[in-house]
C-alpha positions in Angstrom: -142.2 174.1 -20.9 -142.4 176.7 -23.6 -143.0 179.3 -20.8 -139.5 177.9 -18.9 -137.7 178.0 -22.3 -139.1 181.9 -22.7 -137.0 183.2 -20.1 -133.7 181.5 -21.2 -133.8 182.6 -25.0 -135.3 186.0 -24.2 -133.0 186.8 -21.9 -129.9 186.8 -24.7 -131.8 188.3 -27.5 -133.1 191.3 -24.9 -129.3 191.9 -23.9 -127.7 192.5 -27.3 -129.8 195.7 -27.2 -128.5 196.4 -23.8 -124.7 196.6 -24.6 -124.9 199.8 -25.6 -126.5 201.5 -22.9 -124.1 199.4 -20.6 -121.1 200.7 -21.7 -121.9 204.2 -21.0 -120.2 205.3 -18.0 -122.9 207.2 -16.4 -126.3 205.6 -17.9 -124.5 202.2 -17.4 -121.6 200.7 -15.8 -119.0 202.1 -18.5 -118.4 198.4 -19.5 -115.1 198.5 -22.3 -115.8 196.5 -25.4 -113.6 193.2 -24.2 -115.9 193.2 -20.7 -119.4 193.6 -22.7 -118.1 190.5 -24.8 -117.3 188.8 -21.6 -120.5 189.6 -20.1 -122.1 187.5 -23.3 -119.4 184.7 -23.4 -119.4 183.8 -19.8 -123.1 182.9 -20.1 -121.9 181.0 -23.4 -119.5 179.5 -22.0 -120.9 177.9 -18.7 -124.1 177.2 -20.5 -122.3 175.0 -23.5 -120.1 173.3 -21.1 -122.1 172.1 -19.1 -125.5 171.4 -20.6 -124.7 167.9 -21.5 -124.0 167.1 -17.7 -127.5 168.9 -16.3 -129.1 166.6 -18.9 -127.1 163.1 -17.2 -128.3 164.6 -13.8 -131.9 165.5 -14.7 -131.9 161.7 -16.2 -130.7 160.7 -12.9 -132.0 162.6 -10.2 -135.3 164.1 -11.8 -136.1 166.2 -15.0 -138.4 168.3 -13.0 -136.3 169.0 -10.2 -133.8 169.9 -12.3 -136.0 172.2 -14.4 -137.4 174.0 -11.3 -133.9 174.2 -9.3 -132.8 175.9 -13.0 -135.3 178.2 -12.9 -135.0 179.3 -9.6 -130.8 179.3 -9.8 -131.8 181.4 -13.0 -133.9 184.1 -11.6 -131.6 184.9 -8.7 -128.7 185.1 -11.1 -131.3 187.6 -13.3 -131.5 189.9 -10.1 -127.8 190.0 -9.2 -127.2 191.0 -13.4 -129.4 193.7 -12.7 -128.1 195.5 -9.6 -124.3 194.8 -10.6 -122.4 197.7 -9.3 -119.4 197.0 -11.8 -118.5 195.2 -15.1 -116.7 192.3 -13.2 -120.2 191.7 -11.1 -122.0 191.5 -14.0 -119.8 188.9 -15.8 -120.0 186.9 -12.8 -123.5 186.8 -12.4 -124.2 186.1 -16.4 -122.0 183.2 -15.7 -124.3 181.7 -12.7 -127.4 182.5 -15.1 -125.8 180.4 -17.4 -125.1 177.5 -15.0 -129.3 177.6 -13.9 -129.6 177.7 -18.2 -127.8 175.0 -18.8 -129.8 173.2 -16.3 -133.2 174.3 -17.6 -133.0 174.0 -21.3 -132.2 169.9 -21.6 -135.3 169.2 -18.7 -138.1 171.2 -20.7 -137.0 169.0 -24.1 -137.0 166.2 -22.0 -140.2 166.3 -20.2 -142.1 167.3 -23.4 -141.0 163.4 -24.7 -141.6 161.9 -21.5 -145.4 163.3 -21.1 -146.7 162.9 -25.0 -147.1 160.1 -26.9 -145.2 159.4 -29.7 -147.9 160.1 -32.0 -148.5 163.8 -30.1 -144.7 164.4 -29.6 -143.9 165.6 -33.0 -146.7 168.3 -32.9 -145.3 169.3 -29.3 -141.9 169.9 -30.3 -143.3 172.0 -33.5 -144.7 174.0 -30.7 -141.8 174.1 -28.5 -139.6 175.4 -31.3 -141.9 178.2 -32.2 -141.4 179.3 -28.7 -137.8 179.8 -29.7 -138.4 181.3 -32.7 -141.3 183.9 -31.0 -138.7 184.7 -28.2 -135.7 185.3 -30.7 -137.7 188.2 -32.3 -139.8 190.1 -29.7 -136.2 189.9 -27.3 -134.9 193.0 -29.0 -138.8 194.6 -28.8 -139.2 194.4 -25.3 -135.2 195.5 -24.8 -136.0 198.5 -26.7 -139.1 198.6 -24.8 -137.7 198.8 -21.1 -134.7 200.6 -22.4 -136.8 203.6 -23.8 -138.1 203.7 -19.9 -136.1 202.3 -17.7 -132.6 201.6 -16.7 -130.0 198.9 -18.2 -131.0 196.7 -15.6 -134.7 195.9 -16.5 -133.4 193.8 -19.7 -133.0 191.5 -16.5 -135.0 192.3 -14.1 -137.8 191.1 -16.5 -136.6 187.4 -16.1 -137.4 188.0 -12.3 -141.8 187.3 -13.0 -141.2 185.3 -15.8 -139.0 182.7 -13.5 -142.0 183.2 -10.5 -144.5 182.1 -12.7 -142.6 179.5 -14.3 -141.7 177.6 -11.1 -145.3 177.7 -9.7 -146.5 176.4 -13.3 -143.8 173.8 -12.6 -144.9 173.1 -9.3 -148.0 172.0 -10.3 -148.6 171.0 -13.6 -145.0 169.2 -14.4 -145.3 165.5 -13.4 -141.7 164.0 -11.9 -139.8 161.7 -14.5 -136.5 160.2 -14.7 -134.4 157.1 -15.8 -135.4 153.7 -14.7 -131.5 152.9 -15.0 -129.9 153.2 -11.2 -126.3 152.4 -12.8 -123.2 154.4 -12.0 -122.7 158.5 -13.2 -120.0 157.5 -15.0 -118.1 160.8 -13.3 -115.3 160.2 -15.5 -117.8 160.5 -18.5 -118.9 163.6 -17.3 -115.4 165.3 -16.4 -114.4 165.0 -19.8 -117.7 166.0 -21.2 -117.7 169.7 -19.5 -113.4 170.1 -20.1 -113.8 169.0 -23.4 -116.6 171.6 -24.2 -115.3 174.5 -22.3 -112.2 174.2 -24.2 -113.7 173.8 -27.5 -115.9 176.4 -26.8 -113.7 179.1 -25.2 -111.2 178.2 -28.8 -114.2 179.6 -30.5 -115.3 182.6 -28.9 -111.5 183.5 -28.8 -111.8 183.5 -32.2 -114.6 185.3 -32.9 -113.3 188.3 -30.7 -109.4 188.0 -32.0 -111.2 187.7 -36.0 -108.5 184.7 -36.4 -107.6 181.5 -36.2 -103.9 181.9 -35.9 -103.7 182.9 -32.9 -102.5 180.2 -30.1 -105.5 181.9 -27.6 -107.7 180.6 -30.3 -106.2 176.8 -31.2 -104.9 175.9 -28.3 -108.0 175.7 -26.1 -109.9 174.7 -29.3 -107.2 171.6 -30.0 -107.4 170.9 -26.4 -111.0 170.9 -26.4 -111.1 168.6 -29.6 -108.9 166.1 -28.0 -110.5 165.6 -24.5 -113.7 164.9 -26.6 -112.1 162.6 -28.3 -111.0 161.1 -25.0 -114.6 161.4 -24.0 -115.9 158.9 -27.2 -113.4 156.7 -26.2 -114.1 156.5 -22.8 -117.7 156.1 -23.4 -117.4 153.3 -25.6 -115.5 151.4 -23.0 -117.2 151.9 -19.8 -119.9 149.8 -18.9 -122.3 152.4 -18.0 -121.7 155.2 -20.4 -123.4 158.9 -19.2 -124.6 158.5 -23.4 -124.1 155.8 -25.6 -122.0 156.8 -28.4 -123.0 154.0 -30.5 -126.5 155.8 -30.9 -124.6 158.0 -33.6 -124.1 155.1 -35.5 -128.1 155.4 -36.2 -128.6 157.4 -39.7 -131.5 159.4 -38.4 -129.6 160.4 -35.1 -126.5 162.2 -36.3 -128.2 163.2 -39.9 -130.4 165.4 -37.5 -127.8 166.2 -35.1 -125.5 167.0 -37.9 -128.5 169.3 -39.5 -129.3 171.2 -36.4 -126.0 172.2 -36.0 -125.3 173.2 -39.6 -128.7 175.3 -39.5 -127.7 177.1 -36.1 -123.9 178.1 -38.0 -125.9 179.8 -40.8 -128.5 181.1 -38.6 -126.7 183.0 -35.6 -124.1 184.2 -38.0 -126.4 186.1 -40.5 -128.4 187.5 -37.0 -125.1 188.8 -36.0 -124.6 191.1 -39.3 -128.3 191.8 -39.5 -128.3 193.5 -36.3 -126.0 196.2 -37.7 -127.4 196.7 -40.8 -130.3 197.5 -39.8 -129.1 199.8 -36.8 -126.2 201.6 -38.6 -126.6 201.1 -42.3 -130.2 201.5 -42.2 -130.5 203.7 -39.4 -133.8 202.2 -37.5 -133.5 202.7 -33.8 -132.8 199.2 -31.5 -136.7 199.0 -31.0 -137.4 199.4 -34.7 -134.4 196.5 -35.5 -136.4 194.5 -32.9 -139.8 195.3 -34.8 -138.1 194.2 -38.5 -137.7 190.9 -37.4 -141.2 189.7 -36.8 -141.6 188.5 -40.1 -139.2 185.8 -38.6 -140.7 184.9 -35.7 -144.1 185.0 -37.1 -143.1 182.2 -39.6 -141.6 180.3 -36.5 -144.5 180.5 -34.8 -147.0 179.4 -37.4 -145.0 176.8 -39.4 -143.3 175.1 -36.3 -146.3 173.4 -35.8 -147.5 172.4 -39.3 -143.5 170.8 -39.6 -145.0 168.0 -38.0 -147.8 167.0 -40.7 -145.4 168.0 -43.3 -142.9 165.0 -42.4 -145.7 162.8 -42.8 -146.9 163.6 -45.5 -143.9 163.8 -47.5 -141.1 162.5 -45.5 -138.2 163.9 -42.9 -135.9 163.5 -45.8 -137.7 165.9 -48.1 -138.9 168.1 -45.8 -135.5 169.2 -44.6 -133.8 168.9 -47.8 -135.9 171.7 -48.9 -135.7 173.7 -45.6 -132.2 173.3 -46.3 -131.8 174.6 -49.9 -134.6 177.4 -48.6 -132.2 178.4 -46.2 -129.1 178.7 -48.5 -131.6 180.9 -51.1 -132.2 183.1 -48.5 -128.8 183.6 -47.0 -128.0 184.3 -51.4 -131.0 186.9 -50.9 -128.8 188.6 -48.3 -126.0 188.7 -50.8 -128.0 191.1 -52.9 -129.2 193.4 -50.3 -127.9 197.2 -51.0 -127.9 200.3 -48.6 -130.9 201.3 -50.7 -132.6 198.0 -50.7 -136.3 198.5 -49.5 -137.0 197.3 -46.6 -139.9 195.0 -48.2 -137.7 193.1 -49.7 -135.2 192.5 -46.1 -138.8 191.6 -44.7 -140.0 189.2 -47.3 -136.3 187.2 -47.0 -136.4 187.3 -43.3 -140.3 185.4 -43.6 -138.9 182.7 -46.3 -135.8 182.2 -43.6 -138.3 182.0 -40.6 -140.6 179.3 -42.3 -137.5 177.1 -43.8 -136.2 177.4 -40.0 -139.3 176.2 -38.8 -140.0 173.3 -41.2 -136.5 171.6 -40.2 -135.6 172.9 -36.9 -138.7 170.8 -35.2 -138.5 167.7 -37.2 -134.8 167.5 -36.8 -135.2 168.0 -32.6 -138.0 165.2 -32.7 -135.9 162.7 -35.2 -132.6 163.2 -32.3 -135.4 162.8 -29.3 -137.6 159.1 -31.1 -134.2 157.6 -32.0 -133.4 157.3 -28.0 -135.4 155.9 -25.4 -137.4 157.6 -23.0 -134.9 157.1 -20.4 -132.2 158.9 -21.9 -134.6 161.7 -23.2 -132.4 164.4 -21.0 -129.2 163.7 -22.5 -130.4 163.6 -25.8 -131.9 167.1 -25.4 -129.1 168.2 -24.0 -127.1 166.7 -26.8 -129.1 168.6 -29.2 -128.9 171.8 -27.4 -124.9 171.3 -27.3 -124.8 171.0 -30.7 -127.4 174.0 -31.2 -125.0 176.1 -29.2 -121.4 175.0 -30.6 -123.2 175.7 -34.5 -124.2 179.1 -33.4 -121.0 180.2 -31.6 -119.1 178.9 -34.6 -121.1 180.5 -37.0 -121.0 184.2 -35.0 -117.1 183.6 -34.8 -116.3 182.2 -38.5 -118.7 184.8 -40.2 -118.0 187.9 -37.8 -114.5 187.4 -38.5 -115.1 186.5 -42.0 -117.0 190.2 -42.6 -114.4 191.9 -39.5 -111.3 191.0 -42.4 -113.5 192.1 -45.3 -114.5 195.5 -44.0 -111.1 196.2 -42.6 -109.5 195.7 -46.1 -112.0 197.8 -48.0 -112.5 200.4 -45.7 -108.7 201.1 -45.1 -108.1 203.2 -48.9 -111.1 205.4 -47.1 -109.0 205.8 -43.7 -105.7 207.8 -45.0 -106.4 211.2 -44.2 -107.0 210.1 -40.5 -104.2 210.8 -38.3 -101.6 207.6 -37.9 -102.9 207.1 -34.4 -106.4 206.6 -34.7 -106.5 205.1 -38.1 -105.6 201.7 -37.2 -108.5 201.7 -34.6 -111.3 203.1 -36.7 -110.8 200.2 -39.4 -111.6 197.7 -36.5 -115.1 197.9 -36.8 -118.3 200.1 -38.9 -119.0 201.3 -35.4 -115.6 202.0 -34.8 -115.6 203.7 -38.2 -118.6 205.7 -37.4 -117.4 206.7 -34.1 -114.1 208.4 -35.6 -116.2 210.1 -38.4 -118.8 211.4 -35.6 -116.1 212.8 -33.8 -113.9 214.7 -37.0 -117.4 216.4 -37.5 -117.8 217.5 -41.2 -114.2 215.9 -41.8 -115.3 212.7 -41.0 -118.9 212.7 -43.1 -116.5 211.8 -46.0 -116.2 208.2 -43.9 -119.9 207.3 -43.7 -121.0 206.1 -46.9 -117.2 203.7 -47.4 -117.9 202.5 -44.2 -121.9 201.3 -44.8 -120.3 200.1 -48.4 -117.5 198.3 -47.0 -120.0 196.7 -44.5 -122.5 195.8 -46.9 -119.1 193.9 -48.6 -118.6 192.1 -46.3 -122.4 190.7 -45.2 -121.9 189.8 -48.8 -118.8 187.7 -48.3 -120.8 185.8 -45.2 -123.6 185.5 -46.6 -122.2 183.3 -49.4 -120.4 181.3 -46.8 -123.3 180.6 -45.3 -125.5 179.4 -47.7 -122.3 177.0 -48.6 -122.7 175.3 -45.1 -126.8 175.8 -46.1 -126.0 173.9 -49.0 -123.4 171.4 -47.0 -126.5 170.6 -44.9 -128.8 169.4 -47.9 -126.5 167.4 -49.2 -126.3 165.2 -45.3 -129.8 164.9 -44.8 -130.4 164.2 -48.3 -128.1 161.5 -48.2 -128.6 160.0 -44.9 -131.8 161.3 -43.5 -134.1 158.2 -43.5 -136.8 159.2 -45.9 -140.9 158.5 -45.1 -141.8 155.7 -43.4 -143.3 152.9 -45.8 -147.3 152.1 -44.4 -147.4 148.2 -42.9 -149.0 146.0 -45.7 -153.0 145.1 -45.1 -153.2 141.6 -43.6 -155.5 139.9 -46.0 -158.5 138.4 -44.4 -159.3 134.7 -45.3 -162.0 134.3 -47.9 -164.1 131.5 -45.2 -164.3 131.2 -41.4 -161.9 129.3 -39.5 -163.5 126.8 -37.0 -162.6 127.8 -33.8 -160.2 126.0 -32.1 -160.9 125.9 -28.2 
């Protein structure tokens, strides 16, 4: 399962080192900046919308045909990304690789609570976690890796083995398991799921590429999105075979670690999204390098995913992710104080401290959602988690981006006045718009570079203290309504004399 899940998160992490190279127009396919954020949101997109239906189906029809049809629907997609001729191929083909995602991710969750035992299930899903956190580091490694050597379209051609092995692994280890409930589909149910999402979603990612919320492309779709849900909770709690029980957020533990989750991802994905360019343009380190800085992440991912589990019981969910929490929030403070001149100790240190509060919640959290339903329903509830994952991170990217986007943009615009008229508006956009313009003035435009990494490094500022507010939002749920450790079952005291038997 960890293996199946490798492919899916490597896969985004390795392109973000990609986009570069891909909008060259002879090394790549001279992709503009509105098709590379296409060729990311499609996958986001699809993959959001419709992970909560895979995980109905996989419940239905079979997690582990589901998983290897995924897998398989994933790898072809891999090969057509790779050999696109055109931008408009390749955004087509990152949306089918989302569609085998979205079938994948839910299945692997779902099998790991159908095979272990309760007692072993917390100490699985510590593992499967650190898979996520491993693969969210070394993506940008290997990028840089197969970038250094090859062409743009090895970052997916290296899904192609991955997916081979995967599906023989499935094939013969992965025992079949579904629902034991042969009631309706609830179609209806599932309709409104997938419209609901995709417009919610799309609201979003509008957002995060327009840097507001003002704009009807951006709360329209969102509004409409937020309504059909809506339309969705209603309908579920009607119908007499709901695709997922609503009620089961009624349940502290349930939505306290949904809730959590989601919060966790906001702060997360959004502080990765600044990080990236800090450490490629303000710092200078080369995409391979960037990719190399963030071990210290995934190494606390992998270590501490696993311990999570022994941590809960020995002090309690409740405690364990209230810290996690208020670790988190330090850290995203940490990146409030982080200078162009910081040493890069220092980044190193904060990114470990992040990886291991990541790691003590993020399992626990999963394995709180996947105990408070029954085994039948283990597929939606992945996929519920992993819906929830996604809409946290995609929020976070889009509320933080534009959050440092409208900070850098009014502090670097004093620094843009001796730039023509035409080209000034444009090289406030962005730092690597910014850097662009002053790369092309020549020794006219060195005057821009050291505004433009201070402007940035405004900005990260701004978000970073926005995040650690949600950080700190997400203490205050779980350690209000996080159900704290469980309380051992009293001895039964033994009578002092024998009873005679009775026969």
């Amino acid at each position: 399962m960890v293996f199946s899940l490798l492919a899916i998160v490597l896969d985004n992490t390795i392109l973000n080192v990609a986009l570069k190279v891909i909008s060259d127009p002879e090394a790549g396919l001279g992709a503009t900046q509105g098709q590379l954020e296409w060729a990311i949101n499609s996958y986001t997109l699809v993959f959001a919308g419709l992970l909560f239906t895979f995980g109905v189906l996989g419940d239905r029809f079979g997690r582990k045909r589901m998983l290897q049809v995924g897998m398989i629907l994933f790898g072809l997609s891999s090969l057509a990304s790779a050999y696109a001729q055109d931008p408009a191929q390749l955004i087509v083909a990152r949306a089918a690789m989302g569609f085998g995602a979205a079938a994948v991710m839910p299945a692997t969750l779902a099998i790991i609570s159908n095979v272990f035992s309760p007692q072993e299930r917390g100490k699985a899903i510590g593992i499967w976690a650190g898979g996520v956190g491993l693969a969210v580091a070394i993506g940008p490694i290997i990028g840089g890796l197969l970038l250094e050597h090859f062409w743009w379209g090895s970052v997916f051609l290296v899904n192609v083995p991955v997916v081979i092995v995967s599906s023989l692994l499935i094939a013969f280890l992965v025992p079949e398991s579904k629902s034991a409930d042969r009631s309706g589909l609830d179609p209806v149910g599932v309709l409104l799921s997938i419209v609901g999402m995709v417009g919610l979603v799309y609201g979003v990612i509008r957002g995060g590429e327009l840097g507001t919320i003002a704009d009807p492309e951006v709360w329209a779709p969102a509004l409409v999105g937020v309504a059909v849900l809506a339309a969705f909770v209603r309908h579920e709690r009607r119908t007499p075979h709901p695709a997922f029980d609503v009620r089961y957020f009624a349940l502290p533990r349930f939505s306290t670690a949904v809730a959590s989750i989601g919060l966790v991802f906001f702060a997360m994905m959004g502080v990765m999204f600044f990080l990236a360019f800090y450490l490629q343009i303000v710092k200078g380190f080369s995409p391979l390098m960037a990719g190399v800085l963030l071990l210290p992440f995934a190494a606390a991912q992998l270590v501490f995913s696993p311990l999570s589990t022994g941590m809960v019981k020995r002090f309690g969910a409740k405690l364990v992710a209230t810290v996690s929490m208020l670790l988190i929030a330090a850290t995203l403070v940490g990146y409030a104080f982080i200078q162009v001149d910081t040493p890069i100790w220092a980044f190193l240190l904060i990114m470990f401290v992040q990886g291991v509060a990541m790691a003590s919640i993020g399992a626990p959290a999963t394995e709180a959602v996947m105990s408070s339903l029954p085994r039948e329903k283990a597929g939606v509830g992945s996929a519920m988690t992993n819906t929830i994952r996604q809409i946290g991170g995609a929020l976070g990217v889009a509320i933080l981006g534009s959050i440092l986007s409208a900070t850098y943009r009014d502090n670097i615009s004093g620094s843009l006045t001796a730039l023509p008229e035409g080209v000034r508006h444009e090289a406030g956009e962005s730092i690597t718009a910014t850097m662009g313009a002053a790369q092309q003035l020549g020794a006219q435009g060195a005057s821009l570079i050291e505004p433009a990494k201070q402007a940035f490094m405004d900005g990260m500022h701004v978000s970073a203290v926005v995040g650690a507010a949600v950080a700190l939002l997400g203490a205050a749920v779980v350690a209000r309504w996080l159900p704290g450790r469980e309380k051992a079952a009293p001895p039964v005291r033994q009578p002092d004399h024998k009873e005679p038997a009775v026969v």
